[in-house]
Gaussian input, Z-matrix of N, CA and C with variables (Angstrom, degrees):
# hf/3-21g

backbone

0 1
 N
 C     1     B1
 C     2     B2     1     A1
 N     3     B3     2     A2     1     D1
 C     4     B4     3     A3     2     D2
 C     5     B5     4     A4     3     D3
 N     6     B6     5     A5     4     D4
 C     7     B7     6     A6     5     D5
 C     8     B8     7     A7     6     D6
 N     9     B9     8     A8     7     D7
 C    10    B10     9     A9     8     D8
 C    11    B11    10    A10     9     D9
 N    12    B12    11    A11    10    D10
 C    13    B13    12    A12    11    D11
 C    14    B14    13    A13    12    D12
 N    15    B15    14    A14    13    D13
 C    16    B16    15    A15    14    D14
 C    17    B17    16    A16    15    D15
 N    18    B18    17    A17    16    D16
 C    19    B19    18    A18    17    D17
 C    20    B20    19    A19    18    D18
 N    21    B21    20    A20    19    D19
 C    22    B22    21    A21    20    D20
 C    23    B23    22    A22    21    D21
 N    24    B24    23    A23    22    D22
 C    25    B25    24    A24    23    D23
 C    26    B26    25    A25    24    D24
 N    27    B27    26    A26    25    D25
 C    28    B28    27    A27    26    D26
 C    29    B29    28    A28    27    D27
 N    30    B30    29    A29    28    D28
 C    31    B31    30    A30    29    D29
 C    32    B32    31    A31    30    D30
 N    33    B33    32    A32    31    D31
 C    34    B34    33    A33    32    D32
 C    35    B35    34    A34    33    D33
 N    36    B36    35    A35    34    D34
 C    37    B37    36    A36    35    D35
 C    38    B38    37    A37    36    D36
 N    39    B39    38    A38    37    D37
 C    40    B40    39    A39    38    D38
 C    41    B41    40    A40    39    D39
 N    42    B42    41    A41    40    D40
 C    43    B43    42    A42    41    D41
 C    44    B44    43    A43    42    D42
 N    45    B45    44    A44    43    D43
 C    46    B46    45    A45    44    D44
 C    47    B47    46    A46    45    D45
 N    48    B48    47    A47    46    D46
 C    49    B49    48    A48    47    D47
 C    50    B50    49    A49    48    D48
 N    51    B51    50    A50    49    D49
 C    52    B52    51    A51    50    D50
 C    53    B53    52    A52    51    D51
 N    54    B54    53    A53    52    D52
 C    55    B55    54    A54    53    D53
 C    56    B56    55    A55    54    D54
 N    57    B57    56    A56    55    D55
 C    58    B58    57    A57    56    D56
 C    59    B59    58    A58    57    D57
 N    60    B60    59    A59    58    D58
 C    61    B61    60    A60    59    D59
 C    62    B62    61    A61    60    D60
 N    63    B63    62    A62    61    D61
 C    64    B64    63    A63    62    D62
 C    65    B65    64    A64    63    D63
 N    66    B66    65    A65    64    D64
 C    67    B67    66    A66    65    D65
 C    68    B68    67    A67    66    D66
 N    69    B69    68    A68    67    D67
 C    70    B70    69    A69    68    D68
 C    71    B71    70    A70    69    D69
 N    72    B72    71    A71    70    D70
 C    73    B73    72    A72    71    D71
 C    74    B74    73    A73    72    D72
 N    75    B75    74    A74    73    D73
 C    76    B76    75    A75    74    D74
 C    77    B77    76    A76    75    D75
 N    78    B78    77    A77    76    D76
 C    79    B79    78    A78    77    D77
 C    80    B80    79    A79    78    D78
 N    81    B81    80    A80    79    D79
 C    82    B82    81    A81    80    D80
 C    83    B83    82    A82    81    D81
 N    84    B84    83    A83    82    D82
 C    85    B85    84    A84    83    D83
 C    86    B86    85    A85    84    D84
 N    87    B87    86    A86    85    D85
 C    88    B88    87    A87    86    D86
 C    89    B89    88    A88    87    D87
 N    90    B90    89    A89    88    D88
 C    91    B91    90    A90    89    D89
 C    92    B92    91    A91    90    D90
 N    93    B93    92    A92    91    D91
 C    94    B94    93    A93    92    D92
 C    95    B95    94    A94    93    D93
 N    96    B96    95    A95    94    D94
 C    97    B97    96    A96    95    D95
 C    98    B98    97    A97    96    D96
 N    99    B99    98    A98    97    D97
 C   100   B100    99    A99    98    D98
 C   101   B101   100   A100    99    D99
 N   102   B102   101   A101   100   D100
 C   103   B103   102   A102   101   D101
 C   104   B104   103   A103   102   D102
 N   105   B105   104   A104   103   D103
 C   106   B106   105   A105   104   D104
 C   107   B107   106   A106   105   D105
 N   108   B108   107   A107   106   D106
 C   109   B109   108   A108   107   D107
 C   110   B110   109   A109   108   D108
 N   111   B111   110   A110   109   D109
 C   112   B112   111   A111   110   D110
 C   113   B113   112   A112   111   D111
 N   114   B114   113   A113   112   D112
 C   115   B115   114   A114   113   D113
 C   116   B116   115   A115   114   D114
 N   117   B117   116   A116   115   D115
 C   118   B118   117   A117   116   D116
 C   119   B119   118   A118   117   D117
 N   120   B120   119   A119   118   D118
 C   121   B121   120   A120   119   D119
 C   122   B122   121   A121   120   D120
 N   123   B123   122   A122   121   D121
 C   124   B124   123   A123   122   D122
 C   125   B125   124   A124   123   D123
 N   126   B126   125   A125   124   D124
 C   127   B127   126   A126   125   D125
 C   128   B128   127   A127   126   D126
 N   129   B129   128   A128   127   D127
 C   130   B130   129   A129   128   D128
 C   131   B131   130   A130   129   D129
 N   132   B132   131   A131   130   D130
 C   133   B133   132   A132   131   D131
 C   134   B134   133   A133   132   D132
 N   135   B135   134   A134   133   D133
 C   136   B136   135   A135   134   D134
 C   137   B137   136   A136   135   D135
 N   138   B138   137   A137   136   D136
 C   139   B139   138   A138   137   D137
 C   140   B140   139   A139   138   D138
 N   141   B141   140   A140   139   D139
 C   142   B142   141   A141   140   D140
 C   143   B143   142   A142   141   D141
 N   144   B144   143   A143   142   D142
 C   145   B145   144   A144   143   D143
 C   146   B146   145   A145   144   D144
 N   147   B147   146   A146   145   D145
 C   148   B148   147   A147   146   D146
 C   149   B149   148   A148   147   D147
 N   150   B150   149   A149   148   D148
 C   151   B151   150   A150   149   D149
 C   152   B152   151   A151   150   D150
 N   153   B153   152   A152   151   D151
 C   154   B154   153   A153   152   D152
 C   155   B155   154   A154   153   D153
 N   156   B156   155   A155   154   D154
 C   157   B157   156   A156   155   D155
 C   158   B158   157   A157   156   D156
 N   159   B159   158   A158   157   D157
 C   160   B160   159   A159   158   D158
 C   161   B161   160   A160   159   D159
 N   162   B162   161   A161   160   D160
 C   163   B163   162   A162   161   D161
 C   164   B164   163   A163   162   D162
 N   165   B165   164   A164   163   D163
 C   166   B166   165   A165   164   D164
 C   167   B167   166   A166   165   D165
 N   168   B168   167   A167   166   D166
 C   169   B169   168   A168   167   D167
 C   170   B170   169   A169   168   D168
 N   171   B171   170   A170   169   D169
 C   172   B172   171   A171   170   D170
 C   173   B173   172   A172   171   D171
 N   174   B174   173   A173   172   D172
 C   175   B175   174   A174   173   D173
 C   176   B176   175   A175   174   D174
 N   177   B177   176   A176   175   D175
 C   178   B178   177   A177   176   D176
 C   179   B179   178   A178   177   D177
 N   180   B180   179   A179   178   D178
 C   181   B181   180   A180   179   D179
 C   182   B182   181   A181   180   D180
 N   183   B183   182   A182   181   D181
 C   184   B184   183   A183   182   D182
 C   185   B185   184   A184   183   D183
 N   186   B186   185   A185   184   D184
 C   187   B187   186   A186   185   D185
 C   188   B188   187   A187   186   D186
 N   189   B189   188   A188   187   D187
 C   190   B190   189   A189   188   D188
 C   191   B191   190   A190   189   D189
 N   192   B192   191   A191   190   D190
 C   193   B193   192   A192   191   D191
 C   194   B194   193   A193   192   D192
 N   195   B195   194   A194   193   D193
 C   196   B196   195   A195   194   D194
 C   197   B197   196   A196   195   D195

   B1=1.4352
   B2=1.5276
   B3=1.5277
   B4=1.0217
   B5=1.1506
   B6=1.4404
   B7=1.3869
   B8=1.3748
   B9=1.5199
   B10=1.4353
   B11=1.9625
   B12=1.8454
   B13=1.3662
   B14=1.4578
   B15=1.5211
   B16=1.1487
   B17=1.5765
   B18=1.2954
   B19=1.5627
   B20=1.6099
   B21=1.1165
   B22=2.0038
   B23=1.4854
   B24=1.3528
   B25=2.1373
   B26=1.1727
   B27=1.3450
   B28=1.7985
   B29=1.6569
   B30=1.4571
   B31=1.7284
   B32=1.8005
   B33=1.4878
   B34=1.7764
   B35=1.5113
   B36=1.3302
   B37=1.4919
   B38=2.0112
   B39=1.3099
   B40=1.5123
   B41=1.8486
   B42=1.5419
   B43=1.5489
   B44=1.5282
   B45=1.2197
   B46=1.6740
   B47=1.7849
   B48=1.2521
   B49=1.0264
   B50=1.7127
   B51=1.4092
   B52=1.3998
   B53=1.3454
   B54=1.4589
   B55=1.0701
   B56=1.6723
   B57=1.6093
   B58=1.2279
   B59=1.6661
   B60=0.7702
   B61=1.3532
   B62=1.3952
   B63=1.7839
   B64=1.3341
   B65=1.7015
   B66=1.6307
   B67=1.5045
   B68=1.8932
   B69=1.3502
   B70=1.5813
   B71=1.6725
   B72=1.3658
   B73=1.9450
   B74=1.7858
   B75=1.6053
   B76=1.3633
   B77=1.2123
   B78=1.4985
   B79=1.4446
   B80=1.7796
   B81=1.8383
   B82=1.1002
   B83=1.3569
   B84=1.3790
   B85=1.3084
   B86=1.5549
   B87=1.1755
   B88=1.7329
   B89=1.8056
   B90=1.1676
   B91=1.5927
   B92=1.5057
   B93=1.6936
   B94=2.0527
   B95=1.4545
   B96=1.1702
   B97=0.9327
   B98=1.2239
   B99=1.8141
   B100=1.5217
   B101=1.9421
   B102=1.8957
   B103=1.5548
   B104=1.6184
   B105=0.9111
   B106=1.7195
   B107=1.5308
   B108=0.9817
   B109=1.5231
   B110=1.3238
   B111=2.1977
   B112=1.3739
   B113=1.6429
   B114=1.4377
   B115=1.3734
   B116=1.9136
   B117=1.1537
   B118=1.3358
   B119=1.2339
   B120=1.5559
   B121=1.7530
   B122=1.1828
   B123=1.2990
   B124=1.4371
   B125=1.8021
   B126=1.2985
   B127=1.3822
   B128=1.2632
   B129=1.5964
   B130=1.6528
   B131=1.7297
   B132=1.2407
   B133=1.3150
   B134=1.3007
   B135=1.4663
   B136=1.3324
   B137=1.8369
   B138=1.3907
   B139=1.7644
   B140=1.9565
   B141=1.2017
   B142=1.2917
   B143=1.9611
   B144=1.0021
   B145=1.6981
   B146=1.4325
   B147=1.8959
   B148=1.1312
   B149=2.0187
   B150=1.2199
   B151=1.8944
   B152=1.4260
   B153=1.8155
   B154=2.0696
   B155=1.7567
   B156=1.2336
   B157=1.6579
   B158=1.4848
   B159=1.6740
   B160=1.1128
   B161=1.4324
   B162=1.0338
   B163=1.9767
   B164=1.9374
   B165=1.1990
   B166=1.7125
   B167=1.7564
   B168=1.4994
   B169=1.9980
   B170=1.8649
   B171=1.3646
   B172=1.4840
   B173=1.5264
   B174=1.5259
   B175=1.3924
   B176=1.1985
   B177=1.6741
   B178=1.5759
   B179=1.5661
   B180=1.6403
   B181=1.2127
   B182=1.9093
   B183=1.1736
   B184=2.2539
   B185=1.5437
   B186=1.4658
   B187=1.5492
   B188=1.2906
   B189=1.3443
   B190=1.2876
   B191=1.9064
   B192=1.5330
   B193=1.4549
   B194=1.3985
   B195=1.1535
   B196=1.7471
   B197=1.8730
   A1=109.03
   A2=132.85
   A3=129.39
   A4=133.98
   A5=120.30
   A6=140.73
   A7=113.41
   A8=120.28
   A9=129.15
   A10=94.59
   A11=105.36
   A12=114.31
   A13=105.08
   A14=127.54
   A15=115.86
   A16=84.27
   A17=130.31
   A18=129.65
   A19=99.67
   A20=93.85
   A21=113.06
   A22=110.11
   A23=104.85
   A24=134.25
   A25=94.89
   A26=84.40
   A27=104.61
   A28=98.67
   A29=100.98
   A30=98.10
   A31=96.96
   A32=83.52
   A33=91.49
   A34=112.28
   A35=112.31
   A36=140.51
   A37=98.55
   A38=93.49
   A39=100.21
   A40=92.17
   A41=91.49
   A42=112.14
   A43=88.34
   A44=142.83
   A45=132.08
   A46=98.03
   A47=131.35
   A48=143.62
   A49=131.84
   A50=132.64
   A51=124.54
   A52=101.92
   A53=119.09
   A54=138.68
   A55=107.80
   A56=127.49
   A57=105.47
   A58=125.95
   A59=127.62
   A60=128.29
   A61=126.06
   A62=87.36
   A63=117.00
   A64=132.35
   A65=106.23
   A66=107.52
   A67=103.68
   A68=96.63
   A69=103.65
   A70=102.61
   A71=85.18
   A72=90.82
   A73=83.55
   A74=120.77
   A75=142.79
   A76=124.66
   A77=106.45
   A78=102.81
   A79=112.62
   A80=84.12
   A81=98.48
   A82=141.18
   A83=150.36
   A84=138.00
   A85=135.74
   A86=122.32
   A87=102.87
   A88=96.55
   A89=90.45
   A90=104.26
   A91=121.23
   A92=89.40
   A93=118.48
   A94=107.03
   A95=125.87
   A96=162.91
   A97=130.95
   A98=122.50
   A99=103.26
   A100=86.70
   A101=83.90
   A102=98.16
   A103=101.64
   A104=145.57
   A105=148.46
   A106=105.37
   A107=131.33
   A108=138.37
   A109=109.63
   A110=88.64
   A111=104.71
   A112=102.59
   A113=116.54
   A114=128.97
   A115=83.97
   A116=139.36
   A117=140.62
   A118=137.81
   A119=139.67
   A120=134.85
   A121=115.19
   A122=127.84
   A123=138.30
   A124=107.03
   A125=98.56
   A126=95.53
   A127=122.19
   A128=124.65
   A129=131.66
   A130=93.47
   A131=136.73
   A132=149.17
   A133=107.07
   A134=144.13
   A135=124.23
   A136=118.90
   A137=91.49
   A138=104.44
   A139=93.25
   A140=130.56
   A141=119.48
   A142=134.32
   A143=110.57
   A144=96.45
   A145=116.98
   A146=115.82
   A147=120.31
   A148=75.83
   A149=97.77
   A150=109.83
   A151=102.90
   A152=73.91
   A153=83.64
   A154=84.33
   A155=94.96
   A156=109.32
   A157=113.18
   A158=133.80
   A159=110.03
   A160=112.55
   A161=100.41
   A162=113.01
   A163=84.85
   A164=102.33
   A165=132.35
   A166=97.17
   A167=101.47
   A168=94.87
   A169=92.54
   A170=146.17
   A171=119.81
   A172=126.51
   A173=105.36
   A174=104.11
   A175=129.46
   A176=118.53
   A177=124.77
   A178=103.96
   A179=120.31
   A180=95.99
   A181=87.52
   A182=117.63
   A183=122.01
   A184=77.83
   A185=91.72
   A186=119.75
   A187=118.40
   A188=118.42
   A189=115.31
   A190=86.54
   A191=129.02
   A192=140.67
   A193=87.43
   A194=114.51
   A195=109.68
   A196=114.87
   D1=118.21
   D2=146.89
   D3=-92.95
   D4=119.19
   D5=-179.25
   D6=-82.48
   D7=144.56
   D8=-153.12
   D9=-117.34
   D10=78.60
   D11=-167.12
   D12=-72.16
   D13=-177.09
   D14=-149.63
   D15=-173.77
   D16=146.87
   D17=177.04
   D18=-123.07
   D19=142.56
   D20=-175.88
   D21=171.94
   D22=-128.19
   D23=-151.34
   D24=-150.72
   D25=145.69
   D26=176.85
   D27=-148.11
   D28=103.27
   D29=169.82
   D30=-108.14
   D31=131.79
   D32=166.49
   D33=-105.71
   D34=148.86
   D35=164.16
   D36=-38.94
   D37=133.37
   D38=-162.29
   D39=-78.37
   D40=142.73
   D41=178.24
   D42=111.00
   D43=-20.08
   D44=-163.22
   D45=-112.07
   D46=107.84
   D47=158.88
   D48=-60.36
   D49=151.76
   D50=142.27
   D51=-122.50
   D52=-179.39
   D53=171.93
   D54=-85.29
   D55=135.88
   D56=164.51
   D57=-112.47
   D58=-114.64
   D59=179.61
   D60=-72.36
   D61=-63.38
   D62=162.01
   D63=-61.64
   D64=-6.76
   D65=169.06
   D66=91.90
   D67=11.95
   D68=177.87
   D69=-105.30
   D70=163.59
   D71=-169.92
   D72=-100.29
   D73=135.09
   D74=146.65
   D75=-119.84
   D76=157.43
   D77=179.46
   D78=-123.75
   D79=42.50
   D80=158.51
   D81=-178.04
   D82=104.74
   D83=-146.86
   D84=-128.52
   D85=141.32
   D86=-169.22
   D87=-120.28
   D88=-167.11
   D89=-161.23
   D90=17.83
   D91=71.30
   D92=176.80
   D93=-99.30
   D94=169.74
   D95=113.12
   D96=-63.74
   D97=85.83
   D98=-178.38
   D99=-144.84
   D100=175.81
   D101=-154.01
   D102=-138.96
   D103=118.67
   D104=-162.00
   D105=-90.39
   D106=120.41
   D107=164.55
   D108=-159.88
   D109=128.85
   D110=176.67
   D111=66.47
   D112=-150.67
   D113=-150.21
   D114=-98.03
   D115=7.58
   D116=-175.26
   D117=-124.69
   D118=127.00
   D119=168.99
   D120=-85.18
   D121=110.15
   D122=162.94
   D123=-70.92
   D124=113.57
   D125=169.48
   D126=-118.63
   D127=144.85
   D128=175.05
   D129=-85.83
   D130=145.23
   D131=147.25
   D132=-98.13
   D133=116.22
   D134=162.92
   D135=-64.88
   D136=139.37
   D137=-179.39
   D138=95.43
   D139=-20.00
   D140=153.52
   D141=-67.05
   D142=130.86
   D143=-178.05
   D144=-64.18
   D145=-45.51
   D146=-126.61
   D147=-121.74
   D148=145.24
   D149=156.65
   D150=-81.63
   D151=141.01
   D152=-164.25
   D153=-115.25
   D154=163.87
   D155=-156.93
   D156=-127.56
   D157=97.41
   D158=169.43
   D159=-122.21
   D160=166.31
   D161=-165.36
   D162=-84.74
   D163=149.31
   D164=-162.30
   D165=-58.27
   D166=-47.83
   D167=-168.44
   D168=-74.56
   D169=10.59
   D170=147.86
   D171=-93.91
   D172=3.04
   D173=160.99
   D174=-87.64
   D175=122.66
   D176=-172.33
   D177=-81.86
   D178=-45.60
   D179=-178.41
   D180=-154.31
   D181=-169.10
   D182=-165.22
   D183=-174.73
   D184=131.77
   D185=171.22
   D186=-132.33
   D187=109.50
   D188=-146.59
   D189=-104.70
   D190=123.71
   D191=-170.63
   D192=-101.36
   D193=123.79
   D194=171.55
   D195=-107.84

């Protein structure tokens, strides 16, 4: 599957977390890597291993920096 990634922000709707760099939960992050599919944002965090995954109603707002 190739996903059509995109670099920006990801603020989530409070109560919905990611992981950031540092291994802390935020609910919010800049200079990402993330990619939209289906009802979901796959996001890269740099200094994270794994793409973190949230379903579309915990995103408050995606800023796509071109």
């Amino acid at each position: 599957m190739n996903r059509d990634w995109r670099n920006g922000s990801v603020e989530l709707v409070d109560g919905y977390t990611i992981t950031d760099g540092e291994g802390r939960a935020v609910g919010a992050a800049q200079g990402v890597r993330f990619a939209i599919e289906g009802g979901f944002v796959n996001i890269e965090v740099p200094g994270v291993a794994e793409v973190q995954v949230v379903s579309a109603p915990a995103v408050r707002r995606i800023v796509c920096h071109r």
